[in-house]
ZAVOKE-875513 format. One record per residue (C-alpha): x, y, z; residue number from 1. Coordinates in steps of 0.5 Angstrom, whole numbers, plus 2048, in hexadecimal, padded with zeros to 3 digits. Each point is the difference from the previous one (the first is absolute). Layout:
<atoms>
<atom <X, Y, Z>, NUM> ...
</atoms>
This chain:
<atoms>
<atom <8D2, 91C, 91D>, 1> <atom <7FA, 7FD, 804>, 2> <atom <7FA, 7FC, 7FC>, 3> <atom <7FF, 804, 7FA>, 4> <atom <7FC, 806, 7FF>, 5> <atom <7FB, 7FB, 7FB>, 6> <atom <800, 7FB, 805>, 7> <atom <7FE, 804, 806>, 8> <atom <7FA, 803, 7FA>, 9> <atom <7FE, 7F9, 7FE>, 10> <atom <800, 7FF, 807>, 11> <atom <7FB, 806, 802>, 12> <atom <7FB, 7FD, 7FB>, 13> <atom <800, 7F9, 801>, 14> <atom <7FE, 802, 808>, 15> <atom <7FB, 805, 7FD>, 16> <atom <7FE, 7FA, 7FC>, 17> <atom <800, 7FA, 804>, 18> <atom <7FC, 805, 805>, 19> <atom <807, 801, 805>, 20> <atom <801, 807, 7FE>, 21> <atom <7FC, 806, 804>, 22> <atom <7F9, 802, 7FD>, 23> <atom <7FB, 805, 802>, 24> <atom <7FD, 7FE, 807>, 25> <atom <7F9, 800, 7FD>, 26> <atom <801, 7FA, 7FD>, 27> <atom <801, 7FC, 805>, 28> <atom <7FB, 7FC, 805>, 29> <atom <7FE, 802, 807>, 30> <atom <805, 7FE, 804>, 31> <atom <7FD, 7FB, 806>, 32> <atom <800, 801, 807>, 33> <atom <805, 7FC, 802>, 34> <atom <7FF, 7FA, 805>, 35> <atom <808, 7FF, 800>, 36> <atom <805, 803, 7FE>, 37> <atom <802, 7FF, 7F8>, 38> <atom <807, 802, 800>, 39> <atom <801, 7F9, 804>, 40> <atom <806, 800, 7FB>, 41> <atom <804, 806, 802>, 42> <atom <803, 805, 7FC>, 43> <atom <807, 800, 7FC>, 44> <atom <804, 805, 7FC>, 45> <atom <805, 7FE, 7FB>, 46> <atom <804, 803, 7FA>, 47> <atom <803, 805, 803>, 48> <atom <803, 805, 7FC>, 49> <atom <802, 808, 800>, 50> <atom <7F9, 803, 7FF>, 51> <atom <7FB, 7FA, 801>, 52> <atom <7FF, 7FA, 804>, 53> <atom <7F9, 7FB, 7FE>, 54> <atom <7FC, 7FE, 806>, 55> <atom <7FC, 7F9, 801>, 56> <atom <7FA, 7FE, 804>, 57> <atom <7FB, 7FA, 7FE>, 58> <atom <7F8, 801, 803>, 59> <atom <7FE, 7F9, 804>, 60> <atom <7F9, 7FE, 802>, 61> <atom <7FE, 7FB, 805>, 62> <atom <7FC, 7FC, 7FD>, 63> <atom <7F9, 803, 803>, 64> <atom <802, 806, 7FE>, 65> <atom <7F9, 804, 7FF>, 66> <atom <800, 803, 7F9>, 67> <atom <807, 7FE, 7FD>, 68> <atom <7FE, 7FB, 7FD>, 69> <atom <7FD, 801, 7FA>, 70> <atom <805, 807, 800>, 71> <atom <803, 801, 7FA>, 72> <atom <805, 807, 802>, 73> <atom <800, 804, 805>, 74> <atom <804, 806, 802>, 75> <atom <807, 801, 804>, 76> <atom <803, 805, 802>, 77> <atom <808, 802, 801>, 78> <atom <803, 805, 804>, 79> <atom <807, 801, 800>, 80> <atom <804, 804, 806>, 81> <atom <806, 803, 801>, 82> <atom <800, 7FE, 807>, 83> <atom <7FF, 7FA, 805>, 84> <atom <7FB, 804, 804>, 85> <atom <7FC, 801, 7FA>, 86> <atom <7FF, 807, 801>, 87> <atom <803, 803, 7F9>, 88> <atom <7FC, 7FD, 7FA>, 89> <atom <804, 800, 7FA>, 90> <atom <7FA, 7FD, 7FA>, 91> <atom <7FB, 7FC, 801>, 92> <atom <7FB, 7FD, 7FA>, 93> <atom <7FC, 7FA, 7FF>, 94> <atom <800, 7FA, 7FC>, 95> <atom <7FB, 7FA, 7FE>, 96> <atom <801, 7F9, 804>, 97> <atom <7FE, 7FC, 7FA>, 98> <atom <7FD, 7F8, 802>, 99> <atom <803, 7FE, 7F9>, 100> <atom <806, 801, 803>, 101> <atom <7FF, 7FE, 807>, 102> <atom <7FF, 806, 802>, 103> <atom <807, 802, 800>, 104> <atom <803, 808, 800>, 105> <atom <806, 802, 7FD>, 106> <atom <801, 808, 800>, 107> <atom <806, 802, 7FD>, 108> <atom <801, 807, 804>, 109> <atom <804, 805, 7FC>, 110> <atom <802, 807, 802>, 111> <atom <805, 7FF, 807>, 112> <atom <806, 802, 802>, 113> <atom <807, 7FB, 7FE>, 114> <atom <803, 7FD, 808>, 115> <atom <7FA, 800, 803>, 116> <atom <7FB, 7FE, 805>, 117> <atom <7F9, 7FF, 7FF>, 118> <atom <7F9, 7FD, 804>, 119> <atom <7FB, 7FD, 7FC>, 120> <atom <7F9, 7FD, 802>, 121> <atom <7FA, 7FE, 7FC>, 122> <atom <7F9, 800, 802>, 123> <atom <7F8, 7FD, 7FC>, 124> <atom <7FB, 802, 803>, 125> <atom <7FF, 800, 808>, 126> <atom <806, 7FB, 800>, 127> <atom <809, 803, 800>, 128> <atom <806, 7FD, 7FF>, 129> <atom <806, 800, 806>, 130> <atom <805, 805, 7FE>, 131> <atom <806, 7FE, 7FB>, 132> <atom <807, 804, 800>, 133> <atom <805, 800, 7F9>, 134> <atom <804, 804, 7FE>, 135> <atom <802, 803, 7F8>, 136> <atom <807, 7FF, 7FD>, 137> <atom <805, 806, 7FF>, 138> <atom <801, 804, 7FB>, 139> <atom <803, 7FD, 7FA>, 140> <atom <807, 804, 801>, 141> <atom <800, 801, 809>, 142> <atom <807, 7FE, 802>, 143> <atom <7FD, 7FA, 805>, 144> <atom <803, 7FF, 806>, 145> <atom <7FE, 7F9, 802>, 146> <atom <7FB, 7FB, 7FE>, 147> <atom <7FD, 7FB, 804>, 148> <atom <7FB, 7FA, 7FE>, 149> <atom <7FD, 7F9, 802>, 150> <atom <802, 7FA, 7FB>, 151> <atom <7FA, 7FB, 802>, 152> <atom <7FD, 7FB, 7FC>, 153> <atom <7FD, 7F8, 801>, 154> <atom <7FA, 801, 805>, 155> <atom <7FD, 7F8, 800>, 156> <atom <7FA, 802, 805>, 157> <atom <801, 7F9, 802>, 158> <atom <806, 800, 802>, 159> <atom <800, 805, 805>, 160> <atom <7FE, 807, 803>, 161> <atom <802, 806, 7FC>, 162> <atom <804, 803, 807>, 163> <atom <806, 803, 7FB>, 164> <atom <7FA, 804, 7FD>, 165> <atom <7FF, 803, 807>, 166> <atom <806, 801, 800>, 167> <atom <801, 804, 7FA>, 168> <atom <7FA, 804, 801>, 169> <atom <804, 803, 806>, 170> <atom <806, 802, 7FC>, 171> <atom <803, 807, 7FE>, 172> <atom <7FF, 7FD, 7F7>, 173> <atom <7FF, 804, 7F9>, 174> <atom <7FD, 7FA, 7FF>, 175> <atom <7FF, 7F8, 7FF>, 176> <atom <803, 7FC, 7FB>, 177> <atom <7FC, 7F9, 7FF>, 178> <atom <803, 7FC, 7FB>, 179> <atom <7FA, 7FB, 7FF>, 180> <atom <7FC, 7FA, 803>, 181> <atom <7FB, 804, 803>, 182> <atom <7FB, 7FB, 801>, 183> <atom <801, 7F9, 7FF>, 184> <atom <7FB, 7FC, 7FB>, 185> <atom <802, 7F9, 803>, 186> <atom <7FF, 7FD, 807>, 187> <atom <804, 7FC, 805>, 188> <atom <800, 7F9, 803>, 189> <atom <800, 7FF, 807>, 190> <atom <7FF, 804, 807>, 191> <atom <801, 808, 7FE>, 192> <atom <7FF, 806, 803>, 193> <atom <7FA, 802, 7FC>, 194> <atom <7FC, 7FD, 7FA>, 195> <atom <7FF, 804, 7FA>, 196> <atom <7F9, 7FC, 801>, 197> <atom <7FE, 800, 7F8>, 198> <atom <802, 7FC, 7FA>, 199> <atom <805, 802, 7FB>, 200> <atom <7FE, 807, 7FC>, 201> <atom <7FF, 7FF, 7F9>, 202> <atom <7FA, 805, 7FF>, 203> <atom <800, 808, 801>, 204> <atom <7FB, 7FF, 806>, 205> <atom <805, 7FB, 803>, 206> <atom <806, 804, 800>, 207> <atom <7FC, 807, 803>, 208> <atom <7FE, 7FB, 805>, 209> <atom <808, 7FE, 801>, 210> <atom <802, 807, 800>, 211> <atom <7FB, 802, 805>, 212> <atom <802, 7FA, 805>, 213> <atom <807, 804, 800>, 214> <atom <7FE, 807, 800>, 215> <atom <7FC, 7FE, 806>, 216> <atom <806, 7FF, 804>, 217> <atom <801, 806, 805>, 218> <atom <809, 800, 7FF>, 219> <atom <7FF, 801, 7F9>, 220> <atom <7FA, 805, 800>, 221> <atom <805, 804, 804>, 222> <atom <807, 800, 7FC>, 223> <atom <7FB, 802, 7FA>, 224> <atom <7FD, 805, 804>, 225> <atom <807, 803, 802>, 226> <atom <804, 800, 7FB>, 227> <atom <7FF, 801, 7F7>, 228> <atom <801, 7F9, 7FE>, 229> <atom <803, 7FE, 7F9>, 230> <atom <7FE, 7F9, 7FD>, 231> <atom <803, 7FB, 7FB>, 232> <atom <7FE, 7F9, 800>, 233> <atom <802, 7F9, 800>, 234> <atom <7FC, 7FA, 7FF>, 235> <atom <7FB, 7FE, 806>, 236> <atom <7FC, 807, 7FE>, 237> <atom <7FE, 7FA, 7FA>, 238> <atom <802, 7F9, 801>, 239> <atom <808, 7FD, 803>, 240> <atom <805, 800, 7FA>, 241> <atom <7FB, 803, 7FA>, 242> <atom <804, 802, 7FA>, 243> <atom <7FE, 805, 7FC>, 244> <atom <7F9, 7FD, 7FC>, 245> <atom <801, 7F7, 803>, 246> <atom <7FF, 7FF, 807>, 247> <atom <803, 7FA, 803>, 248> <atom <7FA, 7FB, 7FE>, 249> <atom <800, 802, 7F8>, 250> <atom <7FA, 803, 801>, 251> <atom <7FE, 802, 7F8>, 252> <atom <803, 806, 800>, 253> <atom <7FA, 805, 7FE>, 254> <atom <7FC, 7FD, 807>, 255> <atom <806, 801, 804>, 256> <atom <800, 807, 7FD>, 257> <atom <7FA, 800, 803>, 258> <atom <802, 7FF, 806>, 259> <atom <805, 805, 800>, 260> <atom <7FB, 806, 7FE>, 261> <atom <7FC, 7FE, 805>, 262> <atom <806, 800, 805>, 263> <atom <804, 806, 7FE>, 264> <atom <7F9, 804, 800>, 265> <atom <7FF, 7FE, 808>, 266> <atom <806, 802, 801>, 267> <atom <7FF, 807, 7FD>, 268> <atom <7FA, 801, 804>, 269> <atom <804, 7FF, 806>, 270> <atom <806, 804, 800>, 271> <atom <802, 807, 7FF>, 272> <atom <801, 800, 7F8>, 273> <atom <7FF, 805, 7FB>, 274> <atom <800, 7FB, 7F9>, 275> <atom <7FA, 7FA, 801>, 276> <atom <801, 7FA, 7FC>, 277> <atom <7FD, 800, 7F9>, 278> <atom <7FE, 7F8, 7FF>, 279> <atom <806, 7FC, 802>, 280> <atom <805, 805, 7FF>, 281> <atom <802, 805, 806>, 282> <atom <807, 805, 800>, 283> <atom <802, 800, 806>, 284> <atom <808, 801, 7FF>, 285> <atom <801, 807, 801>, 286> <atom <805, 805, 802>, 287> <atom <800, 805, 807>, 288> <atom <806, 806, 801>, 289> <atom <802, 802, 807>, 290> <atom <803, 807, 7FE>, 291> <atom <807, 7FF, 7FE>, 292> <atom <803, 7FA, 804>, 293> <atom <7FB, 7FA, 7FE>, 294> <atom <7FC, 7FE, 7FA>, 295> <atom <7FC, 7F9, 802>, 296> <atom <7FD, 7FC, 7FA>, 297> <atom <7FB, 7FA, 802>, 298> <atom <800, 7FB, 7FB>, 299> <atom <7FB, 7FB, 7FD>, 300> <atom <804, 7F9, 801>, 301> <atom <7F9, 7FC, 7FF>, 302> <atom <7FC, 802, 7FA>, 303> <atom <805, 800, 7FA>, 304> <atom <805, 7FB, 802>, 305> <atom <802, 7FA, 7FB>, 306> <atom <7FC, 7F9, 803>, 307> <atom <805, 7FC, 805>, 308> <atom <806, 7FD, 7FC>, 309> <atom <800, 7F8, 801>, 310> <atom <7F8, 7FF, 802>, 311> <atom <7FE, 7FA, 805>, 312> <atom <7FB, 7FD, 7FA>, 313> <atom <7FA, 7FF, 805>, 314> <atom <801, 807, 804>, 315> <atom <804, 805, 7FE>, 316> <atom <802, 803, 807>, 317> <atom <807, 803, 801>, 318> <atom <804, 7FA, 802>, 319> <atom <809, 7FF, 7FF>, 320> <atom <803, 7FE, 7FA>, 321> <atom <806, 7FD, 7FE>, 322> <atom <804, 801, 7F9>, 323> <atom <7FA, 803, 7FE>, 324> <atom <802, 803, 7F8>, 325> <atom <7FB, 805, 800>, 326> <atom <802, 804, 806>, 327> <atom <806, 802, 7FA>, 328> <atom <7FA, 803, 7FC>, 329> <atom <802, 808, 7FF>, 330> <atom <7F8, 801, 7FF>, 331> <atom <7FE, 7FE, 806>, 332> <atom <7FD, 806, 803>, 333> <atom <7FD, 802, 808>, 334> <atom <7FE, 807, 7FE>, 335> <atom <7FF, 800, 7F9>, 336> <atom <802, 803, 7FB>, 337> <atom <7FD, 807, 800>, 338> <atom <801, 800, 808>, 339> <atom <806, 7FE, 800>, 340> <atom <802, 805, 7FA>, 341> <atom <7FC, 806, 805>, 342> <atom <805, 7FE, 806>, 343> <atom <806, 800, 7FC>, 344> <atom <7FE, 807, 7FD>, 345> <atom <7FE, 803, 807>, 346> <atom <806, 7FD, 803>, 347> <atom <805, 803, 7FB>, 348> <atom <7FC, 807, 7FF>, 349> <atom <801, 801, 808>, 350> <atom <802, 805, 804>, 351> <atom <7FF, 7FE, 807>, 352> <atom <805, 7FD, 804>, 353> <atom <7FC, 7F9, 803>, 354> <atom <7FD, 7FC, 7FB>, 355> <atom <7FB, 7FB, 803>, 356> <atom <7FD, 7FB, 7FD>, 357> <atom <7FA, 7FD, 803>, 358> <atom <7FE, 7F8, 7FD>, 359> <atom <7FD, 7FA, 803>, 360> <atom <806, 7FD, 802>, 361> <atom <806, 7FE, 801>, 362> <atom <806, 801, 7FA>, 363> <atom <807, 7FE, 803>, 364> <atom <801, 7F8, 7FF>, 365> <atom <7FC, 7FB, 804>, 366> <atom <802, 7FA, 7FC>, 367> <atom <803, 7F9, 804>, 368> <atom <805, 7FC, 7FE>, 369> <atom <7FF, 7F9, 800>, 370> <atom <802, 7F9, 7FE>, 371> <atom <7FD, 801, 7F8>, 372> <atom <802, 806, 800>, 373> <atom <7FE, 808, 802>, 374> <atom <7F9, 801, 801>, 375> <atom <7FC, 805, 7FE>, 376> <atom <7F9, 802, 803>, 377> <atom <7FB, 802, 7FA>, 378> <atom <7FB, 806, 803>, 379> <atom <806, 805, 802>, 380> <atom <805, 803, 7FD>, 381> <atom <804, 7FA, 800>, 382> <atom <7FB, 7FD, 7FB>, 383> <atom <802, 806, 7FA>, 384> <atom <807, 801, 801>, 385> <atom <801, 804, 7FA>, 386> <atom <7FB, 805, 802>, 387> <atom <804, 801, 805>, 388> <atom <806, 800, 7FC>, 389> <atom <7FE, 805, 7FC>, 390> <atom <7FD, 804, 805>, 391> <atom <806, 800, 804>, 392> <atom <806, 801, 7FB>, 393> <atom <7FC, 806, 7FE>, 394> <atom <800, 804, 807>, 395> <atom <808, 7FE, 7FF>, 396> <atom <801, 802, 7FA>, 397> <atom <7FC, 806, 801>, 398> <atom <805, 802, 805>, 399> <atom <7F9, 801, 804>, 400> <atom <802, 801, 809>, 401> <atom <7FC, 800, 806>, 402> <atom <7FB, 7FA, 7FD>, 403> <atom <7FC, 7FC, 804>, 404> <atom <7FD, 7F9, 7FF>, 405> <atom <7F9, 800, 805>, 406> <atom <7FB, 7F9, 800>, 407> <atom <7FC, 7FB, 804>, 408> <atom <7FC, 7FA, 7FE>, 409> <atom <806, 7FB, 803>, 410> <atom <7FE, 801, 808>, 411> <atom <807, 801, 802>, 412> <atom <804, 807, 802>, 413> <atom <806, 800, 7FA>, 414> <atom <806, 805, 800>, 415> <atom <804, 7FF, 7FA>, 416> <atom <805, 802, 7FA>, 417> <atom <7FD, 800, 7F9>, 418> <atom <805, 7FF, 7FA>, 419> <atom <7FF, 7FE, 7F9>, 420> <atom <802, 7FA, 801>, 421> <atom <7FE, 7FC, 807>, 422> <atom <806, 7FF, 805>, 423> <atom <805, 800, 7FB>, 424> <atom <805, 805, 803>, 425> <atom <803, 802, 7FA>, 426> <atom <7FA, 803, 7FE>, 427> <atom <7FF, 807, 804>, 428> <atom <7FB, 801, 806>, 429> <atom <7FA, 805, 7FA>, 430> <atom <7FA, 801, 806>, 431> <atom <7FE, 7FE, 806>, 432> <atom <7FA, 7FC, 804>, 433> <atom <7FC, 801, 806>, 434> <atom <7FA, 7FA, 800>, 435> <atom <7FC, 803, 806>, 436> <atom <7FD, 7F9, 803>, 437> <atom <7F9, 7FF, 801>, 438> <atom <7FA, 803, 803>, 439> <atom <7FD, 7F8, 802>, 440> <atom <802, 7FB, 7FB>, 441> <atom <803, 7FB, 802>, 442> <atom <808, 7FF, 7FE>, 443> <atom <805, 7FB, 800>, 444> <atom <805, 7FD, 805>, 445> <atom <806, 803, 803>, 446> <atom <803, 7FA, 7FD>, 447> <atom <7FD, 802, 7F9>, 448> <atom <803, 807, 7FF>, 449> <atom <808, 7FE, 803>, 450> <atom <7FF, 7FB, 7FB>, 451> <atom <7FE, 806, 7FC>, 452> <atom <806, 803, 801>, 453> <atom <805, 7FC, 800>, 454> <atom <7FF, 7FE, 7F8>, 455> <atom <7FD, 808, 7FE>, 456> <atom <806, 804, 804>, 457> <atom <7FD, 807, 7FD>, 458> <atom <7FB, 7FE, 805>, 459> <atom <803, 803, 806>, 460> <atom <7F9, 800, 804>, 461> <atom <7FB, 7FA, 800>, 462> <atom <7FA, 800, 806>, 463> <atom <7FA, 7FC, 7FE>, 464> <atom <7FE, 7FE, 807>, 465> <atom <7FD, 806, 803>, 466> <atom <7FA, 806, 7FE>, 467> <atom <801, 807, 7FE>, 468> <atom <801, 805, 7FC>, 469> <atom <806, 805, 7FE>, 470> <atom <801, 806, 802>, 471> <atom <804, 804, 7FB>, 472> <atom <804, 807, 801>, 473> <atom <803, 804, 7FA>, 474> <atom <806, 807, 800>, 475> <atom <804, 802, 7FC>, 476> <atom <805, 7FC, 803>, 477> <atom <7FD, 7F9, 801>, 478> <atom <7FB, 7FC, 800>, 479> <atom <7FE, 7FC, 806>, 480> <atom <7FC, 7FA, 801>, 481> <atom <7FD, 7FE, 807>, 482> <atom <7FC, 7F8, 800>, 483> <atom <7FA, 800, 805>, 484> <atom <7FF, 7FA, 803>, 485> <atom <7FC, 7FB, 803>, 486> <atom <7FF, 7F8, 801>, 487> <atom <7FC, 7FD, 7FC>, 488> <atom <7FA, 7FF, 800>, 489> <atom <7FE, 808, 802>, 490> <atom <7FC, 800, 805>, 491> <atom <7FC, 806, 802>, 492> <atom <804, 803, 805>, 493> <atom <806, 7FF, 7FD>, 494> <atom <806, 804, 801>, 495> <atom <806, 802, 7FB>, 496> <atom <808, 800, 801>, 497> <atom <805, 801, 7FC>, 498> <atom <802, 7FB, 7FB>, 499> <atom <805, 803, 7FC>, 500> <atom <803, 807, 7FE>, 501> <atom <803, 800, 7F9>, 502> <atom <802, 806, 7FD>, 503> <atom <803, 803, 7F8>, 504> <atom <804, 805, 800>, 505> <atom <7FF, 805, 7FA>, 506> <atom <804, 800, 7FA>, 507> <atom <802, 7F9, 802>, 508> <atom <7FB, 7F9, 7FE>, 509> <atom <7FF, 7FB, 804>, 510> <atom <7FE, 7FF, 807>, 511> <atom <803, 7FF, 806>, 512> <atom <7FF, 7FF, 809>, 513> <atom <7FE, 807, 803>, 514> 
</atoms>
């Protein structure tokens, strides 16, 4: 099943609650007239599913706005069309933008047709939206000939131009997969592209300028506005390498939980999502079916996961460890138990033929020899061994085929074998792994990833010093995965290569060139 039903009930009241919901037209303000256009944000649509689809847009006002200030709501109407002329309306309604929520919208549109194209636009008062393309899932049974979708994810305004996003916005996809680190809370040192030009986000205002500062850049406007996107998350949307309730300072746990409602809660206002936070808590692990060839579920590797084994004492940042004896601990958890008991339940009750797990980033081993021992980096996967043993022992012993590992996080392309044990080739290849890059963000050496290489043999594939995107095909027979390039940094008029083709055969596990 997709969210459950009293979940999308609990969720159709706190929008009517929390004023996100749509409500009678004679409640809201009279919208102004408009000195600039509001909908400087643009417009987004996401979780696609066979009969809905949920649109996004956020109202803006400059600062001499005459008479948004002091606006507490206002009226925005919705049109949706089943063609790009705009010529057949479908529905159309209208919801309330509230100021307490920045004046955010999120319209959950039901009703429409499974593997379908719609148009989409929004309007308040004398002002109007640009026109946003998305498209709805098949229907849960439809033999699907073919998915295609970007995998995308770490997009540092500062470390470059957003040009693979142009590119995405012009490609023939079902949708976009990002993988997290939307934004980014922290700023770099020495001469950049451009400047995030504001302190660090700690309060619900600062992330919602963060995020406006982002959702200004046109590359990004437009793949939103031409492709439904479905999200997870990784750190930066908080702060870099937050475990569950500690961030790196050792912030008392109660006000850096704070901090991460005040983070989760901007970050809903700007994406196309259904279910809002409530406080610090926000689900956004979930499950899509692309008829009867793809089932995707996107998990949450940040919210629920155990504190990093062996912390630094003064900063509690990721960093290598050698002979930690914690790494052993079968308790240590990434997904928590209930999400990792729902994964484990999805992906033994599936009917569909691929399996996609969309997290943050990467699971193959990424751990280096040394001197002292082999060293392990404490924020990934490498950090929570036995979850990923667990994980993975379960899919072998499953007898479970055609699954597929997706991430980010790492800002490096990565194809790769999955086996319960890393590297040890006398324990079978269970999955595969594609690690689609980074849209900005800066990665390591050439140097770095042979390294890499050599000492990780799954690892068939480490690239971390250009910027893109994956471009992922999946049939009945294969799956097929296309990294896009570019140097690094990104610059504004970028143009994309090739990196690498890698492909998985069906019914076989493991990755190979293409």
């Amino acid at each position: 099943m997709n969210l459950r039903r009293r979940d999308l009930n609990r969720a159709a009241l706190w929008l009517a609650l929390c004023g996100w919901a749509a409500a009678p037209p004679a409640r809201a303000q009279p919208a102004p007239r408009w000195r600039s256009n509001p909908f400087t944000l643009g417009v987004a649509s996401g979780q696609p599913r066979p009969d809905s689809v949920v649109l996004w847009t956020r109202l803006v006002a400059e600062d001499d706005e005459p008479g948004f200030e002091g606006l507490q709501r206002c009226a925005v109407h919705y049109e949706v069309f089943g063609d790009a002329e705009l010529k057949r309306p479908v529905m159309q309604g209208e919801v309330h933008a509230e100021a307490a929520h920045a004046f955010s919208v999120h319209v959950h549109v039901q009703g429409l047709a499974p593997q379908r194209e719609y148009w989409y636009r929004f309007s308040c008062g004398d002002a109007r939206s640009t026109v946003g393309r998305t498209r709805t899932a098949p229907a849960v049974d439809a033999a699907v000939p073919r998915l295609r979708f970007a995998l995308a994810s770490c997009q540092n305004y500062e470390h470059g131009y957003y040009a693979a996003h142009r590119e995405i916005s012009t490609r023939e996809l079902d949708f976009v997969l990002f993988a997290g680190d939307y934004i980014y809370e922290g700023s770099s040192q020495g001469p950049m592209p451009r400047r995030h030009g504001a302190p660090i986000p700690l309060t619900l205002e600062e992330y919602r300028a963060r995020h406006a500062l982002y959702k200004r850049d046109a590359d990004l406007q437009a793949a939103h506005a031409a492709h439904p996107w479905i999200l997870t998350w990784d750190d930066h949307e908080v702060v870099n390498d937050y475990a569950n309730d500690r961030d790196p300072a050792y912030t008392e746990p109660a006000l850096f939980l704070q901090r991460r409602a005040a983070a989760y809660r901007a970050y809903f206002e700007h994406m196309p999502l259904l279910l809002p936070p409530q406080g610090a808590a926000m689900r956004i692990h979930d499950r899509f079916a692309w008829g009867r060839l793809a089932e995707l579920w996107t998990l949450d590797t940040r919210q629920y996961r155990s504190h990093h084994v062996c912390p630094d004492p003064a900063h509690d940042w990721g960093r290598l460890v050698i002979g930690c004896e914690a790494l052993a601990d079968p308790s240590r958890t990434m997904l928590g138990a209930d999400q990792a008991r729902w994964l484990a339940q999805g992906l033994a009750a599936s009917g569909r033929q691929w399996k996609l797990l969309g997290q943050s980033t990467q699971m193959s081993s990424a751990s280096l020899d040394a001197p002292r021992g082999r060293q392990s980096w404490t924020d990934g996967w490498d950090g929570y061994p036995e979850a990923r043993r667990q994980l993975l022992q379960g899919i072998g012993e499953g007898g479970l085929r055609d699954v597929v590992v997706l991430g980010g996080d790492v800002h490096r392309y990565v194809a790769a074998d999955l086996r319960v044990v890393p590297n040890d080739t006398a324990s079978p290849v269970v999955a595969s792994e594609f690690v689609g890059g980074s849209i900005s963000s800066r990665g390591a050496s050439r140097t770095s990833m042979e390294w890499l290489q050599r000492d990780n043999p799954d690892v068939l594939h480490a690239r971390g010093d250009e910027r893109g995107y994956a471009f992922i095909e999946a049939t009945p027979k294969a799956m097929q995965c296309e990294f896009r390039a570019t140097a690094h940094p990104a610059a504004p008029d970028a143009r994309f290569h090739t990196q690498a083709r890698f492909a998985v055969e069906a019914g076989h596990a493991g990755v190979k060139p293409a």
